[in-house]
KOLGULO-664068 format. One record per residue (C-alpha): residue number from 0; y, x, z. Coordinates in steps of 0.05 Angstrom, whole numbers, plus 5000, padded with zeros to 4 digits. Example, Ala and Ser with C-alpha at 12.3 -4.5 7.8 and 13.67 -1.06 7.14 Angstrom:
! residues 2
<r seq="0" v="4910" u="5246" w="5156"/>
<r seq="1" v="4979" u="5273" w="5143"/>
This chain:
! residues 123
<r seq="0" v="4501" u="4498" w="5789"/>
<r seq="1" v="4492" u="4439" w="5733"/>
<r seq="2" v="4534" u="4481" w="5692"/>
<r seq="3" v="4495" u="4533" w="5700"/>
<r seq="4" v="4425" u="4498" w="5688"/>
<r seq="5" v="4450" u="4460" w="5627"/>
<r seq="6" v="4471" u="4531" w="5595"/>
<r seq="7" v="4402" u="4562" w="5608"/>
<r seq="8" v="4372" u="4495" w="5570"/>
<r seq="9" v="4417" u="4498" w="5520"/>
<r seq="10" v="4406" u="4572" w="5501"/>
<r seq="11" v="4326" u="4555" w="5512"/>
<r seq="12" v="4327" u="4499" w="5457"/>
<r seq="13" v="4377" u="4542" w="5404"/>
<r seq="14" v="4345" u="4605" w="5404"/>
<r seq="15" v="4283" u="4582" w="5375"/>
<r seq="16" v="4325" u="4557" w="5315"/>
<r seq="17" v="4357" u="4617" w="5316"/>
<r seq="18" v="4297" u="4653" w="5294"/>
<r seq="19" v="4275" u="4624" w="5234"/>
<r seq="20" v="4278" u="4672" w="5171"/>
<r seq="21" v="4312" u="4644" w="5102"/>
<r seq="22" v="4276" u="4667" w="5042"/>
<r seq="23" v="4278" u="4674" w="4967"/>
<r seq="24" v="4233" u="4671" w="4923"/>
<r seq="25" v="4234" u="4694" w="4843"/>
<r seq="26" v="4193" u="4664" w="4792"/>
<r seq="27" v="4166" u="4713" w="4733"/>
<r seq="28" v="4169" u="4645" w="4696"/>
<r seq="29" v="4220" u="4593" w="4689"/>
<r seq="30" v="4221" u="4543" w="4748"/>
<r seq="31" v="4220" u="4472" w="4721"/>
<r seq="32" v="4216" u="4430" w="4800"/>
<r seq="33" v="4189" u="4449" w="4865"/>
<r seq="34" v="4162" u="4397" w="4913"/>
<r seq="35" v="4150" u="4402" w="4985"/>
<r seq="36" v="4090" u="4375" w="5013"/>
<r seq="37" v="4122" u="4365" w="5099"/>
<r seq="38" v="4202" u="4368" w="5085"/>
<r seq="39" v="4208" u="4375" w="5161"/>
<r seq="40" v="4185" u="4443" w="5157"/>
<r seq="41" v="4220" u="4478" w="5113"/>
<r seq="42" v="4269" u="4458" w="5044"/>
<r seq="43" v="4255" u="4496" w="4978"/>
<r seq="44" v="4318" u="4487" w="4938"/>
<r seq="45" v="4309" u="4523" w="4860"/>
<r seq="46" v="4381" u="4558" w="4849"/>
<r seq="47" v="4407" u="4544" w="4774"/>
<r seq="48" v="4461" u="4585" w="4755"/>
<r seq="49" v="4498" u="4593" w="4685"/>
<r seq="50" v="4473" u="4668" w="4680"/>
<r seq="51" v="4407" u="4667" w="4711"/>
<r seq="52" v="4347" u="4643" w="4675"/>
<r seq="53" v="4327" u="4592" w="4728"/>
<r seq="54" v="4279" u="4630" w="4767"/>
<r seq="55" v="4299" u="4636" w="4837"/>
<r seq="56" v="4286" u="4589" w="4892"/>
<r seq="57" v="4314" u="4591" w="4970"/>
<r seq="58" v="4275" u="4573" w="5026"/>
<r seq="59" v="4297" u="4546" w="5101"/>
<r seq="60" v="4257" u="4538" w="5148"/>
<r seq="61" v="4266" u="4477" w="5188"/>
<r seq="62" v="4221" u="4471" w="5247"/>
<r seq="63" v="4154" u="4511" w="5256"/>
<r seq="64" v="4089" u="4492" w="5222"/>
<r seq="65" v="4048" u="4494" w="5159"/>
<r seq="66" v="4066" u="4457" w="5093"/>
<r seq="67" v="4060" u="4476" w="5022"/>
<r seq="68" v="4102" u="4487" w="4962"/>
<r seq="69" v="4089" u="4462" w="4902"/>
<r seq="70" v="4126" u="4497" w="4851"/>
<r seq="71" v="4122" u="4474" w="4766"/>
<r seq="72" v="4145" u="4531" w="4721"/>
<r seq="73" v="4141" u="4538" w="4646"/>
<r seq="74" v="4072" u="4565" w="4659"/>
<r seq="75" v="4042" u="4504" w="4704"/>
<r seq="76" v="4034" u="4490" w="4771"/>
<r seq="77" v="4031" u="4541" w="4829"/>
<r seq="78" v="4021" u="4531" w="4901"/>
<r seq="79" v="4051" u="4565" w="4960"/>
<r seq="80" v="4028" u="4563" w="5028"/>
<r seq="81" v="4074" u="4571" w="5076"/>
<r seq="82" v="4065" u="4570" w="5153"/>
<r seq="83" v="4132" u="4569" w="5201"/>
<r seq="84" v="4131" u="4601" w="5276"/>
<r seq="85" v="4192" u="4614" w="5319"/>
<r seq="86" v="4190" u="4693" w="5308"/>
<r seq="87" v="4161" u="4696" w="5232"/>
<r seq="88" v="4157" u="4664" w="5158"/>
<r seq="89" v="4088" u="4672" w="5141"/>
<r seq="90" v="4081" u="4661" w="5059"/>
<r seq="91" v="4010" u="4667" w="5031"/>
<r seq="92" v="4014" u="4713" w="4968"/>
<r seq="93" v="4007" u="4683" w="4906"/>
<r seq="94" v="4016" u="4710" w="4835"/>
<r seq="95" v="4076" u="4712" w="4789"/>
<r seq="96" v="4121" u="4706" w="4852"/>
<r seq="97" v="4168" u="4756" w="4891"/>
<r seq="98" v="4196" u="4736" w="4957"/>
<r seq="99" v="4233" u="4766" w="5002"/>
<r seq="100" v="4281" u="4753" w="5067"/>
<r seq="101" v="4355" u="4744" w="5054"/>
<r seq="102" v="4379" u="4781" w="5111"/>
<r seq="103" v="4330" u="4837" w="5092"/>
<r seq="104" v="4333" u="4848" w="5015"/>
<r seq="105" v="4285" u="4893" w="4984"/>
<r seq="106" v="4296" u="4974" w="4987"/>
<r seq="107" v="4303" u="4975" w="4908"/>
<r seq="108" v="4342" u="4918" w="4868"/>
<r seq="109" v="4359" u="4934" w="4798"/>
<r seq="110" v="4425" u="4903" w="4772"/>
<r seq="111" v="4421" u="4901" w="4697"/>
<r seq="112" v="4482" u="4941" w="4656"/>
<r seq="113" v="4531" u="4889" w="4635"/>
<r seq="114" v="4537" u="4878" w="4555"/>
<r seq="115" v="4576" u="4927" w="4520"/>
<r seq="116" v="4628" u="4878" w="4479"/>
<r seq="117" v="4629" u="4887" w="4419"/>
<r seq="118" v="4703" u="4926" w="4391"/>
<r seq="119" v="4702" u="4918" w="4321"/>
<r seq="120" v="4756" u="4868" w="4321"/>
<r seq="121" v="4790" u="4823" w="4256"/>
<r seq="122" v="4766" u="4815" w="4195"/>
């Protein structure tokens, strides 16, 4: 029967956790630092790649409630509000910024044509 109890709290405290909906977010500008105002809500780490042009940042949400994200591009400073429940990622809209879940991608994505190399070899 402890067994049994200890399972049911167990499965009680992960779910929650379980819920919480990873996000990413893509700058029309280049992202120069993002800063989170309550780290023990959620992490916003920018993603800099060789090929991208530094414009993508992944959220995790950490525990439910509301912070902001401060996020400097090339274009100044831009603020995100977030807010964190145990079902749902709220983000307040905010301009020159796309976001979307990572399990749930958008319908459309467009993957650019790779460069054509160029076959006029020697001299």
């Amino acid at each position: 029967m402890k067994k049994f109890i200890l399972t049911i709290l167990l499965i009680n405290i992960i779910q929650p956790a379980l819920a919480f909906e990873d996000y990413m977010i893509v700058s029309n500008s280049i992202v120069k630092s993002v800063t989170v105002q309550n780290k023990n809500i959620i992490e916003a780490q920018p993603v800099f790649t060789i090929s991208n042009e530094k414009k993508i940042i992944i959220l995790t949400p950490l525990a439910e409630g509301k912070t902001d994200i401060i996020i400097n591009t090339i274009d100044g400073e831009k603020v995100l509000n977030v807010k964190i429940t145990d079902k749902k990622t709220f983000i307040k809209p905010a301009e020159g910024f796309e976001y979307f879940q990572m399990d749930n991608p958008p319908d459309v994505i467009e993957i650019p044509e790779p460069p054509v190399p160029d076959m006029k070899g020697g001299k």
